[in-house]
C-alpha positions as CSV (number, residue, x, y, z in Angstrom):
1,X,16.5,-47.6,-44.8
2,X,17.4,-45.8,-42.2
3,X,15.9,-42.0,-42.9
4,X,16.4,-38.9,-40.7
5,X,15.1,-35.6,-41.3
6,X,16.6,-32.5,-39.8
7,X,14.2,-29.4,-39.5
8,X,14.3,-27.1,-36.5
9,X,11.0,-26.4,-36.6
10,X,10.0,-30.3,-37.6
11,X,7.9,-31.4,-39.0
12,X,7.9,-28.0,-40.8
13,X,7.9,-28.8,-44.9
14,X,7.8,-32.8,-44.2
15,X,4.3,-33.3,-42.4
16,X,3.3,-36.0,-44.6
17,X,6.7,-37.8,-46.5
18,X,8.1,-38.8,-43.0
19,X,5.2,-40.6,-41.7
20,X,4.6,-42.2,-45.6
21,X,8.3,-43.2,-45.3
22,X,7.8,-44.3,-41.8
23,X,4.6,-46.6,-43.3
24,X,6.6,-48.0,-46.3
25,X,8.8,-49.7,-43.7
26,X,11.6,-47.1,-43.1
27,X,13.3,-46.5,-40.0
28,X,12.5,-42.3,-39.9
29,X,13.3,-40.4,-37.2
30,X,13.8,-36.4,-36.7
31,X,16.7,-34.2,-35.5
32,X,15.3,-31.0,-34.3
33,X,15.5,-28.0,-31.8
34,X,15.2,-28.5,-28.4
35,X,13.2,-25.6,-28.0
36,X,10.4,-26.9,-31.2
37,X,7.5,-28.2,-29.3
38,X,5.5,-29.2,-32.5
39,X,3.7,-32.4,-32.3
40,X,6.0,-35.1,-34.4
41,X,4.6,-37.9,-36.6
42,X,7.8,-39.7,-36.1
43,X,10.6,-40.5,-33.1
44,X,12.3,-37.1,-32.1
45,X,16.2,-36.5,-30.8
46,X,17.0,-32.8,-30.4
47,X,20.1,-30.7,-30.2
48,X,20.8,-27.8,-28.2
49,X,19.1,-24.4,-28.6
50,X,22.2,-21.9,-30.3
51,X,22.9,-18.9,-28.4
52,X,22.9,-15.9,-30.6
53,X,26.4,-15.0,-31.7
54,X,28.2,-12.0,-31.2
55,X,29.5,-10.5,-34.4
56,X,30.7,-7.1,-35.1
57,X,30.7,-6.8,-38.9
58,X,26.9,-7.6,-40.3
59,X,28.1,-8.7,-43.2
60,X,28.8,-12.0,-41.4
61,X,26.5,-12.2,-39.2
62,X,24.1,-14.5,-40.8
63,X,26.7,-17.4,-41.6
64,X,27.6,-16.9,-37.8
65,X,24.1,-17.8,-37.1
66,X,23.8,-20.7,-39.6
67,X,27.4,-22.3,-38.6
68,X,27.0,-22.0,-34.6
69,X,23.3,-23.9,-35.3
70,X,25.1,-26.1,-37.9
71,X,27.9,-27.3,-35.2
72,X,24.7,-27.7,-32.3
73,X,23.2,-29.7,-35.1
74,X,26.2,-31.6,-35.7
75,X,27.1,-32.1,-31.9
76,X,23.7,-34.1,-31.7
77,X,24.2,-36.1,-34.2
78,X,27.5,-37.4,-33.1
79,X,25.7,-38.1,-29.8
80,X,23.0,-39.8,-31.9
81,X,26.5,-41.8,-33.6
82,X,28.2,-42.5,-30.4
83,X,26.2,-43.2,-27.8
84,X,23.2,-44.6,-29.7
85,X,25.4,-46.2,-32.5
86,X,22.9,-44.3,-34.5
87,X,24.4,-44.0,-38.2
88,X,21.4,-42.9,-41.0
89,X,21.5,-44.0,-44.6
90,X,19.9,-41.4,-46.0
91,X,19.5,-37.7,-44.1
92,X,17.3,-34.8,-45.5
93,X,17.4,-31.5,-43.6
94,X,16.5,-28.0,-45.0
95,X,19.4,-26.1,-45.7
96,X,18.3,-22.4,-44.2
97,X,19.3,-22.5,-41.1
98,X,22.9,-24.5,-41.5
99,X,21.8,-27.4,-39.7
100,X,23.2,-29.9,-42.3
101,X,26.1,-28.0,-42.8
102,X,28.4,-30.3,-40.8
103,X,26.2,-33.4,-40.8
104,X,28.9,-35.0,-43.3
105,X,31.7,-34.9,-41.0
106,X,29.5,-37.1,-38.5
107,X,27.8,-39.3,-41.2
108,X,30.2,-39.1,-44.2
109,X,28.9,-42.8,-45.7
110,X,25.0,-41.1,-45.7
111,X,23.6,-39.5,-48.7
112,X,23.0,-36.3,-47.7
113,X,19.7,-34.4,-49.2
114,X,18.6,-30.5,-48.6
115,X,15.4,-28.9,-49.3
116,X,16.7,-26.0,-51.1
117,X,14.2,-23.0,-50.9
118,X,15.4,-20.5,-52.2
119,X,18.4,-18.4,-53.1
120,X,18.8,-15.1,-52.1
121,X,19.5,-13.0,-55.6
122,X,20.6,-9.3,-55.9
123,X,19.6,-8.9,-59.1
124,X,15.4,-9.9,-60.1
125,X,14.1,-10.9,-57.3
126,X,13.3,-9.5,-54.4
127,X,16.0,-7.4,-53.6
128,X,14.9,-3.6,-55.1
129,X,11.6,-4.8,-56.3
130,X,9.6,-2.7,-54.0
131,X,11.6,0.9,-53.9
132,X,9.5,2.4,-50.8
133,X,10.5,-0.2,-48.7
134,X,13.3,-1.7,-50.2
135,X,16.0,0.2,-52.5
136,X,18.3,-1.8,-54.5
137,X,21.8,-0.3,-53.1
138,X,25.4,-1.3,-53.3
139,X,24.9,-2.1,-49.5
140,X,21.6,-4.2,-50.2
141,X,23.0,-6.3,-52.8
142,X,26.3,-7.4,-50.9
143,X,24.4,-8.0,-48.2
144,X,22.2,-10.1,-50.0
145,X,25.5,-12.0,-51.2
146,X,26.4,-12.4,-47.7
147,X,23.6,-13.7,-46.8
148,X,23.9,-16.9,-49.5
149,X,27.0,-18.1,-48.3
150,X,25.3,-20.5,-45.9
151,X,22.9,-21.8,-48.6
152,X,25.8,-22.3,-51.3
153,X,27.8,-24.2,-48.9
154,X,24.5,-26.5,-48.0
155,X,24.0,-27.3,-51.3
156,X,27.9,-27.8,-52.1
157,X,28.0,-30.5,-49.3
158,X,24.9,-32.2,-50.7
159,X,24.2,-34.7,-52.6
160,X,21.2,-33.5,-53.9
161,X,18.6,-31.4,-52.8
162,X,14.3,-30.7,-53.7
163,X,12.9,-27.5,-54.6
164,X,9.0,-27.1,-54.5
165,X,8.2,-25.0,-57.6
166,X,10.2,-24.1,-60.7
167,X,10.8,-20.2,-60.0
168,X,12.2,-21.5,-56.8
169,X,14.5,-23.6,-58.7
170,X,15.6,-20.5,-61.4
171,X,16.6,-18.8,-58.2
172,X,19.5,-20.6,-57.8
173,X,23.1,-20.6,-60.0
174,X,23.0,-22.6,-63.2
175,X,26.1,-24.7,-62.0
176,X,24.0,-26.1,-59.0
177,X,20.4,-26.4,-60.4
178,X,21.7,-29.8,-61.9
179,X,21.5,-31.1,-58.4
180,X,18.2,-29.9,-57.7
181,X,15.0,-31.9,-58.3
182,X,11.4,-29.8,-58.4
183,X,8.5,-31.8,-56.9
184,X,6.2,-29.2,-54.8
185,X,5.2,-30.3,-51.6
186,X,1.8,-31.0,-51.7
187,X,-1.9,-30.0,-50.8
188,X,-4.1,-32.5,-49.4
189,X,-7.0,-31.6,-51.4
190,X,-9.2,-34.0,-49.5
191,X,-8.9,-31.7,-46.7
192,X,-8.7,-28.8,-49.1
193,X,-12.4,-28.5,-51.1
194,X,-14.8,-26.3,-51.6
195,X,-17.6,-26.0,-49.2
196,X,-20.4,-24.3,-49.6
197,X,-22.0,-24.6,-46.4
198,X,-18.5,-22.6,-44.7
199,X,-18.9,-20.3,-42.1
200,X,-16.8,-18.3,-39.3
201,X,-17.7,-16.5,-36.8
202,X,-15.8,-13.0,-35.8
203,X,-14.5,-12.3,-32.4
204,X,-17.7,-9.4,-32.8
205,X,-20.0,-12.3,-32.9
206,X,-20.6,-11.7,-36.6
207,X,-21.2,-14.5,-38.5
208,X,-19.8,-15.1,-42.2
209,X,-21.0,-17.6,-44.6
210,X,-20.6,-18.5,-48.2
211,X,-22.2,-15.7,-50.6
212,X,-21.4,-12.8,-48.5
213,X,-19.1,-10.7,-49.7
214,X,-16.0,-11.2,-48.1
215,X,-12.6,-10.5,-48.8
216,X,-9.7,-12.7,-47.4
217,X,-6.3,-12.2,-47.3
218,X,-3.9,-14.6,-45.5
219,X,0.2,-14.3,-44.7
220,X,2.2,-15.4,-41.7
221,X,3.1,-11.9,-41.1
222,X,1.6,-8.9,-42.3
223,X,4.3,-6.9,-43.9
224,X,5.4,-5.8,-47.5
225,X,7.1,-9.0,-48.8
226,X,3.8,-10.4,-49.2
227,X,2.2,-7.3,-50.2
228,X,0.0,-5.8,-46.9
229,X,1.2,-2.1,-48.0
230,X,-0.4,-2.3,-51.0
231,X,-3.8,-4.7,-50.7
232,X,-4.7,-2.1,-47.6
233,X,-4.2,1.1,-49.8
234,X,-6.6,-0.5,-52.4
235,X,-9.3,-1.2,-49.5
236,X,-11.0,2.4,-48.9
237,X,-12.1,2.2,-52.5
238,X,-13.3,-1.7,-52.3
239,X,-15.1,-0.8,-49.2
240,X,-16.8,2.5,-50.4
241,X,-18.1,0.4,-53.8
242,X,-19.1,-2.3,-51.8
243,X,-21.2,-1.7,-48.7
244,X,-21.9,-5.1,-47.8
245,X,-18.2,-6.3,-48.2
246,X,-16.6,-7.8,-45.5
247,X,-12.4,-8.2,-45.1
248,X,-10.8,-10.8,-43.3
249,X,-6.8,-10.7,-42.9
250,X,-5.3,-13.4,-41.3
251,X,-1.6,-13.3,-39.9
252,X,0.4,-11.7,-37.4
253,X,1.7,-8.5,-36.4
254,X,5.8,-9.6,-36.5
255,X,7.8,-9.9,-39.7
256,X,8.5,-13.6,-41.5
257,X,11.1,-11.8,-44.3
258,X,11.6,-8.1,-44.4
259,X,12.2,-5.4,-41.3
260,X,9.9,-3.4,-39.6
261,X,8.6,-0.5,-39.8
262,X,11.0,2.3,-39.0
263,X,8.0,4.4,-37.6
264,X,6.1,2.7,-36.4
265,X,6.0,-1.0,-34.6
266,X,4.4,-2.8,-37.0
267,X,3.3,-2.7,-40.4
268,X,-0.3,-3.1,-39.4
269,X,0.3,-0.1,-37.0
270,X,1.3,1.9,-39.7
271,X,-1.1,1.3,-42.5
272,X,-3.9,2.1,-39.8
273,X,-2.1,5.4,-39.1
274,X,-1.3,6.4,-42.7
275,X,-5.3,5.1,-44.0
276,X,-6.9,6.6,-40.7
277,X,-10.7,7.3,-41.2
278,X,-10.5,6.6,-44.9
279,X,-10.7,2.7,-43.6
280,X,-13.6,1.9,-41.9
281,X,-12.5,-0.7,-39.2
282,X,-15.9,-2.0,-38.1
283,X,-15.5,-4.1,-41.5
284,X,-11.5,-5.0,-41.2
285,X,-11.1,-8.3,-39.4
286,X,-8.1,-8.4,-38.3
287,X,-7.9,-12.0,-36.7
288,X,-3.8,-12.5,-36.1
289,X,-3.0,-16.2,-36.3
290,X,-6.0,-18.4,-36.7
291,X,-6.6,-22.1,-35.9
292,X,-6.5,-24.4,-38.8
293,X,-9.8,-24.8,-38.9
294,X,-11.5,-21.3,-39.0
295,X,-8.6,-20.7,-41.7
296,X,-9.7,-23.2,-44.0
297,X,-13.3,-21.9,-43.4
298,X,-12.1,-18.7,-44.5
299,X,-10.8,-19.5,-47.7
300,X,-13.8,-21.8,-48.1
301,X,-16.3,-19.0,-47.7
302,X,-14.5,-15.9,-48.9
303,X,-16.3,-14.5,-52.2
304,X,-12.6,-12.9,-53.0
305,X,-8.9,-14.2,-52.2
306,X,-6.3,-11.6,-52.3
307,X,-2.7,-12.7,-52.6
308,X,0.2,-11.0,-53.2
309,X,4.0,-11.1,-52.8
310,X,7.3,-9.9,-53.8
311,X,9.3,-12.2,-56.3
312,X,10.2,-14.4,-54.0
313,X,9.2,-17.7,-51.7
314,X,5.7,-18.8,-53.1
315,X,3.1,-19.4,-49.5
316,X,1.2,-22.4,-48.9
317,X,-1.5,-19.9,-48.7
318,X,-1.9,-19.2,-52.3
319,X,-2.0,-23.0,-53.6
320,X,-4.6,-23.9,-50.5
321,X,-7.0,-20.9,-51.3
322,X,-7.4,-22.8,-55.6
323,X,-7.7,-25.9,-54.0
324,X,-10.4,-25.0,-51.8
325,X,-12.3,-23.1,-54.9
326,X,-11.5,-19.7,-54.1
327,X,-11.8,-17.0,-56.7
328,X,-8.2,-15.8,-56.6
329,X,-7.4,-12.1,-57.3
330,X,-3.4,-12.4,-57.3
331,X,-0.2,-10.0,-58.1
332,X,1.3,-10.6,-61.6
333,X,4.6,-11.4,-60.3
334,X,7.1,-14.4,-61.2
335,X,6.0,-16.9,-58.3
336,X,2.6,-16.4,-58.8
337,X,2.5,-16.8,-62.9
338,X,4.0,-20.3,-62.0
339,X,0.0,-21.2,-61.1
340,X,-2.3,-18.5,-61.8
341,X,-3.1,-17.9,-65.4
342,X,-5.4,-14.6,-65.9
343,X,-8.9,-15.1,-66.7
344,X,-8.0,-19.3,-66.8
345,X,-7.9,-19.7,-63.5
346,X,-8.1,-16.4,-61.3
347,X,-6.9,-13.2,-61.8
348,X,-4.1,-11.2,-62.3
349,X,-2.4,-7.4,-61.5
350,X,0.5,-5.6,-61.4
351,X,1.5,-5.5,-57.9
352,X,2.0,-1.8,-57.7
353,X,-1.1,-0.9,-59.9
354,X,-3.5,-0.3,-57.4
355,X,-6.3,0.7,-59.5
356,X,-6.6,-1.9,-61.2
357,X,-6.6,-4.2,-57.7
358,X,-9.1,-2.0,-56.3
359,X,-11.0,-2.8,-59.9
360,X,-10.6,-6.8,-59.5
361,X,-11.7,-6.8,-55.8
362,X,-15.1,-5.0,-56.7
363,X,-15.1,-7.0,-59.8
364,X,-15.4,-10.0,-57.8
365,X,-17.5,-9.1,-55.1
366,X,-19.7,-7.9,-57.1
367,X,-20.4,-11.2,-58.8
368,X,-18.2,-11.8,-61.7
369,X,-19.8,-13.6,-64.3
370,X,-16.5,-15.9,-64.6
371,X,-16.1,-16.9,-61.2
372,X,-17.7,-20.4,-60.9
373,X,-15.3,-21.1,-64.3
374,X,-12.2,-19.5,-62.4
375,X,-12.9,-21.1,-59.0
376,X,-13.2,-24.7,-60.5
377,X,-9.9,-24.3,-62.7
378,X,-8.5,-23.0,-59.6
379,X,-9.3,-26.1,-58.1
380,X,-8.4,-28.5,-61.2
381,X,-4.7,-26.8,-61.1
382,X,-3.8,-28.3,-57.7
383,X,-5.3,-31.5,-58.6
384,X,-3.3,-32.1,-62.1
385,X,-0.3,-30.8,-60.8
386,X,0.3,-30.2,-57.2
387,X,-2.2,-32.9,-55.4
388,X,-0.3,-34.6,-52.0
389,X,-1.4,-38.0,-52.9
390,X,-1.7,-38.3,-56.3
391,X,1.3,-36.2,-57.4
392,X,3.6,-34.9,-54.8
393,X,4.0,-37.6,-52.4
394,X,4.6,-40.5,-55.0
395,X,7.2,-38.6,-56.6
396,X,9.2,-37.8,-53.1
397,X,9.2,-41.0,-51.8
398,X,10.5,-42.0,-55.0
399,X,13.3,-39.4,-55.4
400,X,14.5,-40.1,-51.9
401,X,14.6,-44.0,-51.9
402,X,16.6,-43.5,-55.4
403,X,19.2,-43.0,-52.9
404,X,18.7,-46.0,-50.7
405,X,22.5,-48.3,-50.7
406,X,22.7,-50.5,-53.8
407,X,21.4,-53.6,-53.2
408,X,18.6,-52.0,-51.0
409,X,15.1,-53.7,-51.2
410,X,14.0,-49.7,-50.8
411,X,15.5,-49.1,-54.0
412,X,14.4,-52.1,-56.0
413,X,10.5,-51.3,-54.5
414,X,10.8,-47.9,-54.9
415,X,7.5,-46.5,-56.3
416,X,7.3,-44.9,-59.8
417,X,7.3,-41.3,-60.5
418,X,4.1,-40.1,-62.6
């Protein structure tokens, strides 16, 4: 077949099904921003970077955004159609930033797949779940609706899109979840393992190493949606129990979900203003955005994992830290139940509860008894269920070459789903 995948940030969620397609024999090639310079395991074309559009109501704003990169989107692949007679049997793009939103006018013969995320929901989710930082208004909620018109429409247009976990999946209507197939994208847990000889060494020089008593927390921002606000407010205590303990925070200073701070102009920047001298900062270890490497190190090494978030978009972050053994100390929200289990295989609290996270930190720093047990169920959940190679990647490359035109020898050879 011939397979293109549409990500503006490629290879983005498809790191490892485009080159397995590519190795199975498929033509697979990428449709991507101009601007992305991420290395690509397969052949690139890219369509032009979309000027922000100028709209004076908010309220449609976002679809404004997602159409005028939808029609760039489409306007390369037509190039890619008539000028390259380019036509793809099969395209899967991810549906939230609108770049497949028009790809069926230029290919309308193609099956056309998304990866559907998530959908935004006023009510249960995210929206109002966090009061201090974000009310559940009138004005909230439509917005929120607003903001799903681009995602409806994606997966309308589709033939069928991939989800990665089953909350993810609830997010969305019941009348389109019959179009949506879960398979989670995958953790390469050969990469991912414990290792007890793990170290990393600070910007101060300090070096860490398994058995010392570090915390780690990891986000690609550092802002409320993933909880920041409140694992900083437990750490005063944590520290003041602990001497010895050591926390690492990996992630940068911008925001991935919600808005800044009004304040101040970050949410870093404000938690060290509101904390103050209560936080000891010669043992905070702020590192901003990490290189693979030292990040997997971290999780490797850390005595403690701290992850929390909103109902919402489960991180990588969380399902790399059990494969690599950590002892996971999570929030007891939707997302997270989907993999943690408390005392089978980490932790559990209430987000807002900060007691009791402040409790489960020291807990585990100071050596809880049921840590090796935790870590290594940790570790056995990713393997049974969300493992790249034995789990995840058979079952994509089965789901997409179920689409593959009738007759195909992609179809007929299409490996089984476990």
């Amino acid at each position: 077949m011939k397979i293109l995948f549409v990500h503006q940030n490629f290879p983005g969620q498809f790191p490892h099904i485009a080159p397995a397609l590519a190795a199975r024999g498929h033509d697979v090639m990428a449709l991507t921003d101009q601007e992305n310079r991420r290395p690509s395991p397969v052949r690139v074309a890219r369509y032009a970077t979309p000027p922000r559009p100028t709209v004076s109501h908010p309220l449609g704003r976002t679809y404004a955004e997602m159409a005028e990169r939808g029609w760039l989107a489409a306007r390369g692949a037509r190039a890619l159609r008539d000028r390259h007679g380019y036509a793809p049997d099969v395209i899967l793009g991810h549906s939230g930033w609108g770049e497949t939103l028009f790809l069926r006018e230029i290919w309308p013969d193609a099956k056309l797949l998304v990866y559907a995320e998530l959908m935004y929901r006023t009510r249960g989710h995210d929206v109002g779940f966090d009061p201090e930082i974000n009310p559940a208004t009138d004005e909230s909620r439509v917005s929120t609706i607003a903001r799903s018109a681009h995602l409806v429409q994606a997966l309308v247009q589709a033939d069928a899109g991939i989800v990665p976990t089953r909350y993810q999946l609830d997010s969305f209507p019941p009348e389109l979840r019959g179009k949506l197939t879960t398979i989670h994208d995958g953790i390469d847990t050969d990469k991912l393992r414990p290792n007890p000889a793990a170290t990393l060494t600070l910007p101060n020089g300090r070096v860490l190493r398994a058995g010392n008593e570090v915390v780690s927390y990891v986000s690609r921002s550092l802002e409320p949606y993933r909880g920041f606000h409140v694992f900083m407010r437990a750490l005063p205590r944590v520290l003041a129990e602990r001497p010895e303990a050591q926390v690492v925070l990996v992630g940068g200073d911008g925001v991935s979900y919600g808005a800044k701070p009004k304040e101040a102009e970050s949410w870093k920047a404000k938690m060290l203003a509101e904390l103050g001298d209560a936080l000891p900062l010669d043992r905070v270890h702020f590192l901003g955005r990490v290189a693979y490497a030292d990040y997997l190190s971290l999780l490797q090494l850390a005595r403690v994992h701290c992850y929390m978030t909103y109902p919402f978009v489960l991180s990588w972050s969380l399902t790399e830290a059990m494969a690599a053994g950590a002892l996971v100390v999570a929030s007891d929200t939707a997302p997270v139940r989907e993999l943690v289990r408390d005392g089978e295989n980490g932790r559990l609290v209430p987000f807002f509860d900060r007691p009791a996270l402040e409790a489960a930190l020291i807990r585990a720093l100071a050596g809880d008894p049921d840590a090796d047990r935790l870590r290594q169920a940790a570790r056995e959940t990713i393997l049974a269920g969300y493992d790249l190679k034995s789990h995840s990647l058979p079952r994509q490359i089965a789901w997409i070459e179920s689409f593959a035109p009738a007759g195909s020898p992609a179809r007929a050879e299409a490996v089984p789903q476990p």
